[in-house]
C-alpha positions as CSV (number, residue, x, y, z in Angstrom):
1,X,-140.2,-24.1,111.2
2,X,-136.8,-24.8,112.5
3,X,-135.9,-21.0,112.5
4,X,-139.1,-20.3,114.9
5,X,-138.2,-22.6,117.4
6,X,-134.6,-21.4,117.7
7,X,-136.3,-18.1,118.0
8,X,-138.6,-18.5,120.5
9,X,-135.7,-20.6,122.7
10,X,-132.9,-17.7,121.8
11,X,-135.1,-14.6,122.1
12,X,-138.7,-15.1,123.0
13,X,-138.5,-17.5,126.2
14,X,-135.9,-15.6,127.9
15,X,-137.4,-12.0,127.0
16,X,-140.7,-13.7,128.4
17,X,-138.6,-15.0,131.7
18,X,-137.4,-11.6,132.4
19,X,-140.3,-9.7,131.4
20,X,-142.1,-11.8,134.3
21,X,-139.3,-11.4,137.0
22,X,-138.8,-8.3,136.8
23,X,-142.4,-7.2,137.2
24,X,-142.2,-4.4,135.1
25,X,-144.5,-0.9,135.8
26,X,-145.8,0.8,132.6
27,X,-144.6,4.1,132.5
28,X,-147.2,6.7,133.3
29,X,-146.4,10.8,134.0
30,X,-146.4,12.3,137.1
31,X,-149.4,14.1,136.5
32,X,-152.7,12.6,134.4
33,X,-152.3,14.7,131.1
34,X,-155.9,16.6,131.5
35,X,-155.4,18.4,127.7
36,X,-154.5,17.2,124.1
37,X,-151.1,16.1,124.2
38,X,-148.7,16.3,120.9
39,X,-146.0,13.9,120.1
40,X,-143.8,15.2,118.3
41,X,-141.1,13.4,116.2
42,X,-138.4,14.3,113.4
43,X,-140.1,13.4,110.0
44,X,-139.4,15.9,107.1
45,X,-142.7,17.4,107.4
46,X,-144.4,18.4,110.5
47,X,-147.1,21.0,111.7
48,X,-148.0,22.6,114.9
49,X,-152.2,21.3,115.5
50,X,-154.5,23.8,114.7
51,X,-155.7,25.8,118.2
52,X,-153.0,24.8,119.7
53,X,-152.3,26.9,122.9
54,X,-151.4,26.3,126.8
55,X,-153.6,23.6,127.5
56,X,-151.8,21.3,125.0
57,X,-149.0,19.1,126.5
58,X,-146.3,18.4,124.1
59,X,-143.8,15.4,124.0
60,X,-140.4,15.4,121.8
61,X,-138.8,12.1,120.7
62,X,-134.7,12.3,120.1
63,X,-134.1,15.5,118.1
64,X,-137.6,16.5,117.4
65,X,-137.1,19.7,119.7
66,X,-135.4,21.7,117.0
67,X,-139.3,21.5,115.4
68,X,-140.6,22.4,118.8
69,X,-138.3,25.4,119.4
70,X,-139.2,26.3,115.3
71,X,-142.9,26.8,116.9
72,X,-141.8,29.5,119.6
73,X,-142.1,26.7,122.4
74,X,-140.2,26.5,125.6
75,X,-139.3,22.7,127.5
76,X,-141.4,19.9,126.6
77,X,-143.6,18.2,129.1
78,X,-141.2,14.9,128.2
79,X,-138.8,13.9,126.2
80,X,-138.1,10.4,125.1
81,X,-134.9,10.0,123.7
82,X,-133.2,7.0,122.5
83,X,-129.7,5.6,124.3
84,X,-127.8,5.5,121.7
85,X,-128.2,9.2,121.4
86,X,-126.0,9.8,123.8
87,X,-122.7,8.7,123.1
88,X,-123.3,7.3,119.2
89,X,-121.1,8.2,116.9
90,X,-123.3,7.0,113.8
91,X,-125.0,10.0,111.7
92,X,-128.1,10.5,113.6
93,X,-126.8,10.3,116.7
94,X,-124.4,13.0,116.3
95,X,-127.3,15.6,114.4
96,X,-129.5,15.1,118.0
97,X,-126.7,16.0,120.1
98,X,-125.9,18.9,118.2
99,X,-129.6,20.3,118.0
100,X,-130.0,19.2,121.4
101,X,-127.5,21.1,122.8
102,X,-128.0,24.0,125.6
103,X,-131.2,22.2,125.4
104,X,-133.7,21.6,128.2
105,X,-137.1,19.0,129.1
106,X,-139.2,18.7,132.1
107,X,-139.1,15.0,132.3
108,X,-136.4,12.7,130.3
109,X,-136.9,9.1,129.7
110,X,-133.5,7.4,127.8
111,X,-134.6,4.5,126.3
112,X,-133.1,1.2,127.3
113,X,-129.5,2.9,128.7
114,X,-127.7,0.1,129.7
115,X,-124.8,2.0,132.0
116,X,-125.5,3.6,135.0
117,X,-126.8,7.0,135.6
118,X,-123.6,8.5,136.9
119,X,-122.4,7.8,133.1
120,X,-125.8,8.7,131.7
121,X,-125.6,12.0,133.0
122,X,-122.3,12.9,132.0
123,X,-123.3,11.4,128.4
124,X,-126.1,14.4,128.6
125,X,-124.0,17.1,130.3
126,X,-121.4,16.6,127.4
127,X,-123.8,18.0,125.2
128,X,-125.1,20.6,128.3
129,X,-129.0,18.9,127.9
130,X,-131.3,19.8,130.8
131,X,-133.5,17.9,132.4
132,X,-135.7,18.3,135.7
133,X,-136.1,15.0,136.4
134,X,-134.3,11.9,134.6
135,X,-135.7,8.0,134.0
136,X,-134.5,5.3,132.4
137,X,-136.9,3.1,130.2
138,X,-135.8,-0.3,130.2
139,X,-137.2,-2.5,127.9
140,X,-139.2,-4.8,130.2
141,X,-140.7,-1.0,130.9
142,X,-141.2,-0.3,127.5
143,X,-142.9,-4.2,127.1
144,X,-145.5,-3.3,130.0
145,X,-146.2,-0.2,128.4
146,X,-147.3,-1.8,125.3
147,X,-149.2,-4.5,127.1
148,X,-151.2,-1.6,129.3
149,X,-152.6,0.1,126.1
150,X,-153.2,-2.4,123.6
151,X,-153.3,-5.7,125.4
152,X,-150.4,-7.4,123.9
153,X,-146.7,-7.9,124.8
154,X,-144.3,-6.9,121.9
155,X,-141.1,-9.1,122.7
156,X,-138.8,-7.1,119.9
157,X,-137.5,-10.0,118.0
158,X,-136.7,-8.0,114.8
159,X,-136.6,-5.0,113.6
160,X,-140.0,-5.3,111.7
161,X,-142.1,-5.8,114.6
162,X,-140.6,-3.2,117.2
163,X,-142.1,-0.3,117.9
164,X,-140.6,3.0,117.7
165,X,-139.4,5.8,120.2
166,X,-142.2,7.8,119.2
167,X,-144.8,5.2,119.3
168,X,-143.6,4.7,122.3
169,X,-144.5,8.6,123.1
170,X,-147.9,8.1,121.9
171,X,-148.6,5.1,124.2
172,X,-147.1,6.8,127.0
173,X,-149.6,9.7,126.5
174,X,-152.5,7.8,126.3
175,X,-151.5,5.4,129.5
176,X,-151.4,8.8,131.2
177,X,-155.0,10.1,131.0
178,X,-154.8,11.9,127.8
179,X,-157.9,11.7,125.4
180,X,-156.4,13.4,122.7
181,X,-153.3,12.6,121.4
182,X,-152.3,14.5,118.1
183,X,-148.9,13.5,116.0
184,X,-147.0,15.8,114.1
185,X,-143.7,14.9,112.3
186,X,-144.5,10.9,112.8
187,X,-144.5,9.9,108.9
188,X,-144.2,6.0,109.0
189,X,-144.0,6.3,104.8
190,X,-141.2,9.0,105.2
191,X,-137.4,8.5,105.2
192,X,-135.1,11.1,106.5
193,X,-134.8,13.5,109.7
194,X,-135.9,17.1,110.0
195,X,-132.3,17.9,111.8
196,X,-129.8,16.3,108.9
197,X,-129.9,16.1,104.9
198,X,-128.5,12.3,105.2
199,X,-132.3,11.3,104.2
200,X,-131.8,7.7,106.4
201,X,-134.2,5.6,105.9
202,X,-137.0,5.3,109.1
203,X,-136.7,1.9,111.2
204,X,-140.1,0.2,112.2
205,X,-142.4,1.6,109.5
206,X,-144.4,-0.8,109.2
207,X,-145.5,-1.6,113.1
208,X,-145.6,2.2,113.6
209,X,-148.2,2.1,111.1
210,X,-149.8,-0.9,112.3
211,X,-150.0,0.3,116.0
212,X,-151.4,3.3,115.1
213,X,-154.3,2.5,113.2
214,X,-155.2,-0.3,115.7
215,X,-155.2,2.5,118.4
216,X,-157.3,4.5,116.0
217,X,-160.0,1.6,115.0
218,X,-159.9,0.6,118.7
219,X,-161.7,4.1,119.4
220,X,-158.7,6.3,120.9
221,X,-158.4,10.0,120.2
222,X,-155.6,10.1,118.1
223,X,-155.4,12.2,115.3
224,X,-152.5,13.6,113.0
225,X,-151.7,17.5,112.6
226,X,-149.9,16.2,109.1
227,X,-152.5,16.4,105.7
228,X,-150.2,14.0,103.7
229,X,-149.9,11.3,106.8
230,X,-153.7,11.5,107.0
231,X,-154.0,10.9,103.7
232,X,-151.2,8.5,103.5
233,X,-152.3,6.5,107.0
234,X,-156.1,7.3,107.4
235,X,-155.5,8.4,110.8
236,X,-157.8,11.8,111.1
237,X,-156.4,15.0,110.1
238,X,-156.8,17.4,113.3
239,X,-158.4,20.4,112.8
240,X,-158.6,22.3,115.8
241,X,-160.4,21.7,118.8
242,X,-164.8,21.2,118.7
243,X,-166.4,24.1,118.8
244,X,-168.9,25.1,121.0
245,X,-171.4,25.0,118.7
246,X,-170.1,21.4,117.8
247,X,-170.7,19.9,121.2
């Protein structure tokens, strides 16, 4: 009991405080996504969705564009990587620069940067990434983004309950008009990144999976291109687009 109240006087009140004076504005594209978007992230195992083609909008999260360039694609719609990307030295961090590099993304959000931009962008032009346009998400952000799809404020107090970078992609798709949102290469039972062998394990497992399947059971399009993360999640497995006959 003790613990909980130090908790909510350490981390929750003042995260609630800020969240509230900063008015915070969920995230939402430029443009109303007006086809099936696809998050991608950097599981082991990922698969471009049946019928995909030019009316699909496609988001990366940190490193996941090595599985996007594997398909024969171009720039993502977005990007969403996270800061520490940038100028971490840690395993991970140094795999994304290097298959990021000579890179390039319509939009770019770096999550929760907490320099200023002029650093920002020589942290990205280090590793020669392109962007056309460049936002930070701050957390606040990434709070009202939450609250705007499912209702609730996430305040981040552990590990366990935050959400990830590519959760975040998924909400960020649907705030912005899109129907159909299709995962591929977002495992929350895998460990491990398709760019490195160093098999680490995958933070937020468990609210990834729990925010997902609320989205589902809540009635949102979201579906997975991945047969063992169906199986695994119970999220639907995506098989192409309704046919005419279908609708």
């Amino acid at each position: 009991m003790a613990s909980n109240i130090f908790e909510f006087f350490r981390v929750i009140l003042p995260r609630f405080v800020n969240y509230k004076l900063s008015f915070p504005k969920a995230p939402i594209h430029p443009v109303p996504f007006v086809g099936p978007v696809v998050v991608v992230g950097s599981a082991p195992v990922s698969h471009m969705p049946a019928g995909f083609d030019d009316s699909f909008h496609v988001i990366t999260v940190n490193g996941s564009q090595r599985v996007t360039r594997a398909w024969g694609l171009g720039a993502p719609d977005v990007t969403f990587l996270q800061y520490n990307q940038i100028e971490g030295e840690n395993t991970n961090a140094v795999a994304v620069r290097r298959v990021l590099q000579g890179e390039r993304t319509k939009l770019l959000y770096v999550v929760r940067w907490r320099h200023n931009v002029d650093r920002l962008k020589s942290g990205l032009a280090a590793f020669n990434y392109q962007f056309d346009q460049l936002k930070i998400l701050r957390r606040t952000d990434r709070m009202a983004l939450i609250g705007a799809v499912t209702g609730q404020i996430n305040f981040e107090t552990n590990n366990d309950i935050k959400s990830s970078t590519g959760i975040t992609a998924v909400l960020y798709a649907f705030h912005s008009g899109a129907k159909t949102v299709i995962i591929s290469g977002i495992d929350p039972d895998s460990n491990g990144h398709v760019y490195n062998d160093a098999n680490l394990k995958r933070h937020h497992a468990a609210s990834d999976r729990d925010t997902l399947l609320a989205l589902h059971r809540r009635g949102f399009g979201l579906y997975t291109a991945d047969a063992n993360v169906a199986r695994s999640s119970g999220l639907p497995f995506w098989a192409g687009p309704p046919r005419a006959s279908d609708t």
